[in-house]
TIDRENGU-142022 format. One line per field, with one value per residue (C-alpha): residue number from 1; z, x, y. Coordinates in steps of 0.5 Angstrom, whole numbers, plus 2048, in hexadecimal, padded with zeros to 3 digits. Example, Ala and Ser with C-alpha at 12.3 -4.5 7.8 and 13.67 -1.06 7.14 Angstrom:
BEGIN
resi <- c(1/2)
w <- c(810/80E)
u <- c(819/81B)
v <- c(7F7/7FE)
% end
This chain:
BEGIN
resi <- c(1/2/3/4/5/6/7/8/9/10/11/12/13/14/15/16/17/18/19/20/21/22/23/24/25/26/27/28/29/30/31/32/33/34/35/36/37/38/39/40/41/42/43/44/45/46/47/48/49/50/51/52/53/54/55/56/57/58/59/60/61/62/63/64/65/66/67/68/69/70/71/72/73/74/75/76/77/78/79/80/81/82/83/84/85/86/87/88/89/90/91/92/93/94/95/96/97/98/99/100/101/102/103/104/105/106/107/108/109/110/111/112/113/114/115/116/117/118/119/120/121/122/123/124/125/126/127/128/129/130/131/132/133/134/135/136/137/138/139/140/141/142/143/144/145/146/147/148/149/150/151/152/153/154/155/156/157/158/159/160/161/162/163/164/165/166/167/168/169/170/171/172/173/174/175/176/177/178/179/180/181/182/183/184/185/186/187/188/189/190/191/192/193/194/195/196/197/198/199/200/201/202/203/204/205/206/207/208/209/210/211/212/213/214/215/216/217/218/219/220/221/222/223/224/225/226/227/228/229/230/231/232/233/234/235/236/237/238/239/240/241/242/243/244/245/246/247/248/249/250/251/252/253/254/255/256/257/258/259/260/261/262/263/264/265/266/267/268/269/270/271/272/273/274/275/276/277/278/279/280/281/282/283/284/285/286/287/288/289/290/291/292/293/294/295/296/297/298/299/300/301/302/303/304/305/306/307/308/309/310/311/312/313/314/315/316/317/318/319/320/321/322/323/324/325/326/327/328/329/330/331/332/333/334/335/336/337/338/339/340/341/342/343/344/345/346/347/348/349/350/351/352/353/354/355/356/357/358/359/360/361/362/363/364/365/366/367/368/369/370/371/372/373/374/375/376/377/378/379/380/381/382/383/384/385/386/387/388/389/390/391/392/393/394/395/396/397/398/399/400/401/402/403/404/405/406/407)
w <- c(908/903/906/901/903/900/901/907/90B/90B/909/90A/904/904/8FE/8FD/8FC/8F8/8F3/8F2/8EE/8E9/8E5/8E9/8EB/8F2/8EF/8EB/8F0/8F4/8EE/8EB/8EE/8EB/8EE/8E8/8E6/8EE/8ED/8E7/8EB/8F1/8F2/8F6/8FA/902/903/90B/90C/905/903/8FB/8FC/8F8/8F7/8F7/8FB/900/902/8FC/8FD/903/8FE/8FA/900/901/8FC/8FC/902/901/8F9/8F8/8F7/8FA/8F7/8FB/8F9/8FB/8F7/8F1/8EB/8E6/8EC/8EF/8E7/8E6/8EE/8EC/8E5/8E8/8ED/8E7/8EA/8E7/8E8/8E7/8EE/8F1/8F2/8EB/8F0/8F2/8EB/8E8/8ED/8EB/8E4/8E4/8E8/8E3/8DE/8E1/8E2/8DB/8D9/8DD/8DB/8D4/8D5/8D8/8D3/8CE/8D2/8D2/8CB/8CB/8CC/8CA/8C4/8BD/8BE/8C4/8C3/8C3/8BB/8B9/8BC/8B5/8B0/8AB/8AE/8B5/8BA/8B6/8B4/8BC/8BD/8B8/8BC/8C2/8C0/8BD/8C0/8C7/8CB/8D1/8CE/8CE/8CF/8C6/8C7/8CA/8C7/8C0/8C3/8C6/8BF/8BB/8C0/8BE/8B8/8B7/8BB/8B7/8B1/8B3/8B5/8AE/8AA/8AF/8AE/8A7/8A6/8A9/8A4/8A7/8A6/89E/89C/898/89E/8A2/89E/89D/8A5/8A5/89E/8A2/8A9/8A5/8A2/8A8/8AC/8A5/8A5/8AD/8AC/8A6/8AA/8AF/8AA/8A8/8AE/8B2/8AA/8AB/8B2/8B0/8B0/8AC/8A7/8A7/8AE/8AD/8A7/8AD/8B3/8B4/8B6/8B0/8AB/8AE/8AE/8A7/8A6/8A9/8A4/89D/89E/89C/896/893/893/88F/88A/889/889/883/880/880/87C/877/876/875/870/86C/86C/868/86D/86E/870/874/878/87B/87C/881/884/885/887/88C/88F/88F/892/897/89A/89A/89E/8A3/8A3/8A8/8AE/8AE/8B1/8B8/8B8/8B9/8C0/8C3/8C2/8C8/8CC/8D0/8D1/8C9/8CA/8D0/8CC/8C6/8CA/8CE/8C7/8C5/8CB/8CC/8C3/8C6/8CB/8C6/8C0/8C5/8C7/8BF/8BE/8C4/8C1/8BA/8BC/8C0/8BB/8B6/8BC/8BE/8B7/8B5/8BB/8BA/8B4/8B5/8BA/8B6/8AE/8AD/8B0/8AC/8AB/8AE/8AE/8B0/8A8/8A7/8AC/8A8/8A9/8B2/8B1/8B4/8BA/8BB/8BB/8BE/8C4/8C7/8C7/8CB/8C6/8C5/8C0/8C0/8B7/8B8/8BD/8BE/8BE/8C0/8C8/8C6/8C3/8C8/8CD/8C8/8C7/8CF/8CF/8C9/8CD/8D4/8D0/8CD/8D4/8D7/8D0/8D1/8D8/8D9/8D4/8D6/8DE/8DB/8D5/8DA/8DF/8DB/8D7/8DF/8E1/8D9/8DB/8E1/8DF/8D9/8DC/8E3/8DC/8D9/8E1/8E1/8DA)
u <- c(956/952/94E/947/941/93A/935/938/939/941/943/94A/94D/954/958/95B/952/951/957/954/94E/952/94C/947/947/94B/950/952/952/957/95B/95C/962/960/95C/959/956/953/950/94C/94A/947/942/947/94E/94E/956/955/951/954/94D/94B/944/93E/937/934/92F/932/92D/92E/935/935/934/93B/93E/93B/93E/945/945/943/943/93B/936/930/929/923/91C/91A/91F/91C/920/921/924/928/92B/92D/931/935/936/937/93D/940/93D/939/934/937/93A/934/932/92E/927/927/929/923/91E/921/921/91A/917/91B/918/912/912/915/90F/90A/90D/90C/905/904/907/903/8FC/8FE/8FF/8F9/8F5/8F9/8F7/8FB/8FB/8FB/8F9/8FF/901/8FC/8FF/903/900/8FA/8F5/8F7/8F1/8EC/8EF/8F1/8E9/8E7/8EB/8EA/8E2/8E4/8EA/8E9/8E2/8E4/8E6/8DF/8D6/8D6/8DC/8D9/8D3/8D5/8DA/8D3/8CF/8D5/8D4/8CC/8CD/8D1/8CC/8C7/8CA/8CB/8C4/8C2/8C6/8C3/8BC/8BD/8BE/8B7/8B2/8AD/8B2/8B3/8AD/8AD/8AB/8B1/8B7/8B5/8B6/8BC/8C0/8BE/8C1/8C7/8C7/8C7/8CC/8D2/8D0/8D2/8D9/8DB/8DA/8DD/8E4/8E4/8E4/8E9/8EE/8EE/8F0/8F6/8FC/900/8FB/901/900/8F8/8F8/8FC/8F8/8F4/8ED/8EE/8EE/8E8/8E4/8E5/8E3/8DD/8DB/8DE/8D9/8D3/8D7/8D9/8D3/8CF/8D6/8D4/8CC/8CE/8D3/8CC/8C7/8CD/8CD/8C5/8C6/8CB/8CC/8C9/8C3/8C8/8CD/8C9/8C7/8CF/8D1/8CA/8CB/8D3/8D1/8CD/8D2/8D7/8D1/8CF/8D7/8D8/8D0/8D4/8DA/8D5/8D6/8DD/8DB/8D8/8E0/8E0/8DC/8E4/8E6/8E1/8E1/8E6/8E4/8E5/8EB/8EE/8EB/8EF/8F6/8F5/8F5/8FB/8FE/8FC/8FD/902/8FE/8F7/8FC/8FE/8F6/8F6/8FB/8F9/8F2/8F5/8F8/8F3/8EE/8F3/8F5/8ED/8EA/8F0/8EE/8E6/8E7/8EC/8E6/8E0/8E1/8DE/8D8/8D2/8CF/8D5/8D6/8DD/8DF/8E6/8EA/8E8/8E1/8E3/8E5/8DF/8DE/8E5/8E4/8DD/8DF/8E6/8E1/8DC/8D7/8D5/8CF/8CD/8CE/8D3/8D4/8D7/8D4/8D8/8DB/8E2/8E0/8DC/8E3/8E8/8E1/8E0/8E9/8E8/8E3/8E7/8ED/8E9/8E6/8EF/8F1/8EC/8EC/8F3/8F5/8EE/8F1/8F5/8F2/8ED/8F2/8F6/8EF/8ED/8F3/8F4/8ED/8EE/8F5/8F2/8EB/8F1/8F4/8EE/8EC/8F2/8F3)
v <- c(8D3/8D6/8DC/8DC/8E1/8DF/8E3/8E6/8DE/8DC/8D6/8D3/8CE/8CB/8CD/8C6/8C4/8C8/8C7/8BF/8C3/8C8/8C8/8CC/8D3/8D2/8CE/8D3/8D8/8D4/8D2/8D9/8DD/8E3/8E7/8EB/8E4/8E2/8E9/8E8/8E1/8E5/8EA/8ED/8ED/8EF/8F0/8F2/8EB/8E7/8E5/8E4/8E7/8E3/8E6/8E0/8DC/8D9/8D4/8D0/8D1/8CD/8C7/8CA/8CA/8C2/8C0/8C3/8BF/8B9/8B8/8B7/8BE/8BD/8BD/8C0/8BF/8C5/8C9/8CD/8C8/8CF/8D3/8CE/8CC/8D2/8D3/8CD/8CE/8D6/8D1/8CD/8C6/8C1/8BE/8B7/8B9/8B7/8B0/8AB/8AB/8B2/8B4/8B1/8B4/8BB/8BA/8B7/8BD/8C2/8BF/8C0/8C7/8C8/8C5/8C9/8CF/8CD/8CB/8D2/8D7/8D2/8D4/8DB/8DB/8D7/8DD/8E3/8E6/8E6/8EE/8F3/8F9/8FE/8FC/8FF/905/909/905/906/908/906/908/906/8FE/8FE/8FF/8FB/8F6/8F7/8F6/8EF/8ED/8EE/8ED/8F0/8F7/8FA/8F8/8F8/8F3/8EF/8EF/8ED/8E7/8E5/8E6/8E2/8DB/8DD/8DE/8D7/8D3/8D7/8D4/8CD/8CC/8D0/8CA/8C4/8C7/8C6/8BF/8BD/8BC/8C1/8C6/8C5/8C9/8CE/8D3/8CF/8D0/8D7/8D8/8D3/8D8/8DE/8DC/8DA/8E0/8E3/8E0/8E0/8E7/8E8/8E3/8E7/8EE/8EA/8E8/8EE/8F2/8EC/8EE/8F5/8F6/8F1/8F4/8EE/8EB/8E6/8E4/8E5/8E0/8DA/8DB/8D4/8D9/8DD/8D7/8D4/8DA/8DA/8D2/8D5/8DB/8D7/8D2/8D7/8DA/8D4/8D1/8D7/8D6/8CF/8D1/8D7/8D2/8CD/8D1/8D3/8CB/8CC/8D1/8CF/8C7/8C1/8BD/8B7/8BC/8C0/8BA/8B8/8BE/8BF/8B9/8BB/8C2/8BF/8BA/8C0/8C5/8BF/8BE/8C7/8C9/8C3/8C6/8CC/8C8/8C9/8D0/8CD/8CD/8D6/8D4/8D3/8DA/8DB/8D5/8D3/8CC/8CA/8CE/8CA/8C4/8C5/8C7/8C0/8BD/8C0/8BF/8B7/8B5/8B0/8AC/8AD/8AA/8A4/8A3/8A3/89F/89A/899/898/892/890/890/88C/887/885/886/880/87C/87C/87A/874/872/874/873/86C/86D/86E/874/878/87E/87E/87C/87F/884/889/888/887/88E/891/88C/88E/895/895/890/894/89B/897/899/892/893/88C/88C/887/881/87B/875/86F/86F/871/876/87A/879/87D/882/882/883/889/88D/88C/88E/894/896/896/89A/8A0/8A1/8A2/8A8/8AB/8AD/8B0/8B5/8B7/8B9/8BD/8C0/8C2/8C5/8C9/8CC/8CE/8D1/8D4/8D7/8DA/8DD/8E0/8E3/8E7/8E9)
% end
């Protein structure tokens, strides 16, 4: 027999069992005549008492043990997966030893807890900053560019931090109701658009200031350049400057072209102005650097694309299907609506979100049972992945609010 201690509990094996498995760790040690060699299996040799002494933990050792006596490794529930792979790969056995149903549970819930510590690290990085402050330390103006940052990047650091992470969210509502105000008739005026360019005015000129204080407390341009929140904010401030280019751009043409011209590159800059002023609505995005609910919306979509592309893709072949139904049933009907599949498209669409405007309808019996199927199957379609994107959103939320608490 062979005399084995693990985490101070004897155990007893036969030599003859252990030769059956080479490969592992006890196998060896019963196999080698060399004593150099058993020693560099074994944390240590008790000549006295002829024990290969392992410091290891012997409870799941017992497990070890079991299967050099019966041929078949154990597979717990209650073990922790990466503790128990790492003992038995630490043993030499594999997992293959185990029976087909209890290796699938284990791998599942592996898979599981790799999942979830992915997720985790994910969340933390979620509310980590680009930069800590300790880089600023030895470099070109360290203190002052580690205040800056500490003023921008990191609200919780003093009463002035947190008042200017306040006014950037105000700012940013400010600015969204400014360019809503300035689509209603009453607002276009003289008086109002006065009122509408000077709070533009204002709000560009507290995004830059803002840009500018966020570039120069960056210690890599490069890494400040492919920040997601960085290229945001300057969608935010280029609307504005762009717009005064085109406008300088404008009265140059005033000056120096002929009327006909004149008159189509007005009507193009206006178009290109148009699309530019729209572009402003882009920065109700700035709200997520200080909301945890858009952050933990935004980080559920990222983690669920696959079920919200197969929602996509599900919807896509319905509305292809039914829209080819309806028209099957309905084209020959006078007056109808449903004149191509094509043109059922909408129906289709409207129908399987449950919407259901009531523009377009059937008319012939027939028609209302595939219409009265569509809706059935679309209430089927968005109930099944919702259950599951407000769960994950839920739990992301809670996890990244417990984050923000103990930060």
């Amino acid at each position: 027999l062979l005399n084995i201690n693990v985490g101070g509990k004897l155990f007893q094996i036969a030599y003859k069992v252990l030769a059956q498995y080479p490969i592992t760790r006890l196998g060896k040690l019963a196999l080698h005549t060399d004593p150099v060699k058993k020693l560099q299996l074994c944390d240590d040799y008790l000549v006295q008492k002829n024990e290969y002494f392992f410091d290891r933990d012997p409870s799941i050792f017992h497990y070890v043990f079991h299967f050099y006596r019966s041929g078949v490794l154990w597979v717990m529930d209650e073990m922790c997966p990466s503790n128990f792979v790492e003992e038995i790969e630490y043993w030499g056995i594999h997992l293959k030893y185990s029976q087909r149903c209890c290796r699938i549970l284990f791998e599942e819930k592996r898979d599981e807890l790799n999942e979830y510590l992915k997720i985790e690290k994910q969340l933390e990085a979620e509310l980590e900053p680009l930069e800590s402050g300790a880089q600023f330390d030895g470099k070109f103006l360290g203190q002052f560019r580690k205040t800056v940052w500490n003023l921008i990047e990191n609200p919780y650091s003093s009463v002035p931090a947190k008042i200017i992470a306040v006014m950037s969210s105000f700012f940013v509502l400010i600015s969204i109701v400014g360019m809503t105000l300035s689509t209603v008739e009453e607002m276009k005026n003289k008086t109002g658009k006065m009122w509408m360019e000077q709070m533009e005015m204002i709000c560009a000129i507290f995004f830059t200031s803002e840009y500018i204080m966020r570039l120069i407390s960056s210690s890599s341009f490069k890494n400040f350049l492919r920040a997601a929140f960085n290229a945001i904010d300057l969608v935010a401030i280029l609307p504005f400057y762009i717009q005064i280019l085109f406008e300088n751009l404008d009265d140059g043409d005033m000056q120096y072209h002929e009327e006909l011209h004149k008159v189509e590159n007005v009507s193009k800059l206006g178009k290109v102005l148009k699309l530019i002023k729209l572009m402003r609505i882009f920065r109700i995005l700035k709200l997520a650097r200080h909301s945890t609910g858009l952050r933990a919306f935004s980080f559920t979509m990222r983690q669920c694309y696959q079920q919200v592309c197969c929602l996509l893709l599900f919807i896509a072949m319905g509305v292809f299907t039914f829209s080819a139904l309806i028209h099957s049933v309905e084209h020959d009907v006078p007056g109808t609506d449903f004149t191509s599949i094509p043109c059922a498209w909408w129906w289709a669409a409207v129908s399987l979100s449950t919407v259901g405007y009531g523009d377009t309808v059937p008319d012939t019996i027939l028609g209302r049972m595939v219409a009265f199927v569509c809706i059935s199957f679309g209430i089927i379609l968005n109930g099944m992945p919702i259950s599951i994107l407000y769960n994950k959103f839920s739990d992301y939320y809670a996890k990244l609010k417990a984050h923000e608490m103990s930060q």
